[in-house]
DRENDO-1510 file (C-alpha; in Angstrom, 1 decimal, always signed):
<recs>
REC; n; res; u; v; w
REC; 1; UNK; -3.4; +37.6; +233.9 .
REC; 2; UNK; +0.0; +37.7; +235.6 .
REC; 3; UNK; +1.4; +40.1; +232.9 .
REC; 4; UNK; -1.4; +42.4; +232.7 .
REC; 5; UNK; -0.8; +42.5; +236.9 .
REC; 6; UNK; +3.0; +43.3; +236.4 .
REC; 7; UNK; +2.0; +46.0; +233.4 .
REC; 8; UNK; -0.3; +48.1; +236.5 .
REC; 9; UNK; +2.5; +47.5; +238.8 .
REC; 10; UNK; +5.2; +48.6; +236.5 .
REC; 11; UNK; +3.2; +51.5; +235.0 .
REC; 12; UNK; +2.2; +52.9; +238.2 .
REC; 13; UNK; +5.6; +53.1; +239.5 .
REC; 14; UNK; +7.0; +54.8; +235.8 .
REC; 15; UNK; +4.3; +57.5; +236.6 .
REC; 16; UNK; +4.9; +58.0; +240.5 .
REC; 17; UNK; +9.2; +58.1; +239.7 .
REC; 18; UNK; +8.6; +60.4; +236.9 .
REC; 19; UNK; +6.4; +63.1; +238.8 .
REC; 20; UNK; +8.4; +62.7; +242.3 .
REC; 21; UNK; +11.7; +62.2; +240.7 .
REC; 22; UNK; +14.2; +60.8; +243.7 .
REC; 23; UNK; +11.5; +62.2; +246.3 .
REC; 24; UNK; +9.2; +58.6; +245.4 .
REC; 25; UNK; +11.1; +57.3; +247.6 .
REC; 26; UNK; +13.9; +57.8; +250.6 .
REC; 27; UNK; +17.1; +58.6; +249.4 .
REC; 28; UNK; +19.0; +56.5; +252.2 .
REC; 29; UNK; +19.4; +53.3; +252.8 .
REC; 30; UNK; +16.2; +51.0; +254.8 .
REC; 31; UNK; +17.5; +51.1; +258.6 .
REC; 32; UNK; +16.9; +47.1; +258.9 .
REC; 33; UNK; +18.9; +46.5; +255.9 .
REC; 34; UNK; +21.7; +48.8; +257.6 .
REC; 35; UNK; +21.8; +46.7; +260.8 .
REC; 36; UNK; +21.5; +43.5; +258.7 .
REC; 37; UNK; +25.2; +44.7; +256.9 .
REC; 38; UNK; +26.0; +46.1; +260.1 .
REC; 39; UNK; +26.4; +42.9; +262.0 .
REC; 40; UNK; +27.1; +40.3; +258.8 .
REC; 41; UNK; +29.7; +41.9; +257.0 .
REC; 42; UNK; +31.0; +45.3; +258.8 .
REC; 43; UNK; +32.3; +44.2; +262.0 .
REC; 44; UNK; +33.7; +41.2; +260.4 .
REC; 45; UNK; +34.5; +41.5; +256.7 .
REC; 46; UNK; +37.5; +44.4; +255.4 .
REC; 47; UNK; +36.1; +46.8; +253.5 .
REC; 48; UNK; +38.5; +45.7; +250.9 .
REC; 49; UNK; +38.1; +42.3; +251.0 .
REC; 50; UNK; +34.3; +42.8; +250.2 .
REC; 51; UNK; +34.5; +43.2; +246.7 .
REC; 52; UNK; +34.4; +38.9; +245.9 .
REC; 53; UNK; +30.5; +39.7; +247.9 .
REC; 54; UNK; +27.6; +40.0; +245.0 .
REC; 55; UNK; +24.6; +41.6; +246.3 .
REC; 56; UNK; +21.4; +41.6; +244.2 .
REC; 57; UNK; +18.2; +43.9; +244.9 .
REC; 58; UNK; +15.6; +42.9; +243.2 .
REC; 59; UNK; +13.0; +46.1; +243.5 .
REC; 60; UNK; +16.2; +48.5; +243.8 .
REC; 61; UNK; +14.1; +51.3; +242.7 .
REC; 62; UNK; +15.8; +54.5; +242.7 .
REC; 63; UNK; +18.9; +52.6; +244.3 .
REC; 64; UNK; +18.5; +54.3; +248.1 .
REC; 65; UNK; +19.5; +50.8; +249.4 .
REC; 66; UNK; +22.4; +50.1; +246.9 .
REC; 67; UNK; +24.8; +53.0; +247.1 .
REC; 68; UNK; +25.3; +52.5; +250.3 .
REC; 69; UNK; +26.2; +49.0; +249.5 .
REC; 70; UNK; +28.5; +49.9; +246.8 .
REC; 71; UNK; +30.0; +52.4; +248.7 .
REC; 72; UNK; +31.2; +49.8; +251.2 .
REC; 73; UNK; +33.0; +47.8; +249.0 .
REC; 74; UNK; +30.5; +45.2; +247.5 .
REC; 75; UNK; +29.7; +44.0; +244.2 .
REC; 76; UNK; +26.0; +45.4; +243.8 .
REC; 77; UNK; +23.4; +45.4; +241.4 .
REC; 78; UNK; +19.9; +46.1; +241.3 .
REC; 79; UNK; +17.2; +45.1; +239.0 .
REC; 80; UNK; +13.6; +46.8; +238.5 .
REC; 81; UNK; +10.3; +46.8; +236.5 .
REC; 82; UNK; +10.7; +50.9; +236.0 .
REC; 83; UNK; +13.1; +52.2; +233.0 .
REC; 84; UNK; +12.1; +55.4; +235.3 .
REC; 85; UNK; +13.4; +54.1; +238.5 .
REC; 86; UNK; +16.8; +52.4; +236.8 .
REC; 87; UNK; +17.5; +56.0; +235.4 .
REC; 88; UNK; +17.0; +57.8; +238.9 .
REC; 89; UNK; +19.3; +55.2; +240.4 .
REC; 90; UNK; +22.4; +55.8; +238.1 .
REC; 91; UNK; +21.4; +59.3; +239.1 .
REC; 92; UNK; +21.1; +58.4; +242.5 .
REC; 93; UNK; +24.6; +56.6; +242.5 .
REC; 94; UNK; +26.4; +59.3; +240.3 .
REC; 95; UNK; +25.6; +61.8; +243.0 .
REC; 96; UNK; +27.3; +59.3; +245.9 .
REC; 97; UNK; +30.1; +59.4; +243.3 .
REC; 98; UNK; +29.5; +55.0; +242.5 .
REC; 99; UNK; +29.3; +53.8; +239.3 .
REC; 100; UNK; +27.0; +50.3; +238.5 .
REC; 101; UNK; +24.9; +49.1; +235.5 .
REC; 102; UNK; +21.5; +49.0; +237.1 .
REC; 103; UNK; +18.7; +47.0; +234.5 .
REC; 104; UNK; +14.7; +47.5; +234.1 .
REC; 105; UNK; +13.5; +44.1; +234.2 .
REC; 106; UNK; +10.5; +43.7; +231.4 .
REC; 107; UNK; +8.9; +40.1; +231.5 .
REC; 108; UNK; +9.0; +38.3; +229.3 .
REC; 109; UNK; +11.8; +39.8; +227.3 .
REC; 110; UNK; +15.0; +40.5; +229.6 .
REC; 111; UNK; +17.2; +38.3; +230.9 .
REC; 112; UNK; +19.8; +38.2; +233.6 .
</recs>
């Protein structure tokens, strides 16, 4: 029953990236997660000293969260259900000029 569930959730969001392209969802990054880095890690961390810091998304979607946080200096990666989504987010992060290996997650059959 669970896998059927993640099927509908993982097809619905293949079709929605597919006909919206990067416009499915924002293209920068969630203003809580922002404030979140803001007061963790900007004030009190070197940019260049940041790259030791691993930061998984799980859900990255088309990556609007995550090249933001690879710009900064940190050792990112994201992980989805949508081949669709993992495709927009190299796009996503090509056009911020970062480069990460982003994975679609399919359960049962992928692993970390």
């Amino acid at each position: 029953m669970a896998e059927k569930r993640i099927e509908i959730v993982k097809q619905y969001y293949e079709d929605s990236y597919k006909e919206k392209g990067l416009n499915a969802q924002r293209l920068y990054p969630n203003e809580e997660l922002l404030r979140f880095f803001g007061r963790e890690f900007f004030s009190k961390i070197d940019r260049n000293k940041r790259g030791h810091i691993k930061v998984l998304e799980l859900g990255c979607g088309s990556c609007s969260n995550l090249w933001m946080v690879s710009k900064e200096g940190f050792d990112s990666y994201g992980l989805d259900l949508s081949e669709e989504a993992v495709n927009l987010g190299q796009e996503m992060l090509s056009y911020w000029g970062m480069q990460r290996k982003f994975r679609s997650w399919q359960h049962g059959k992928s692993s970390l």
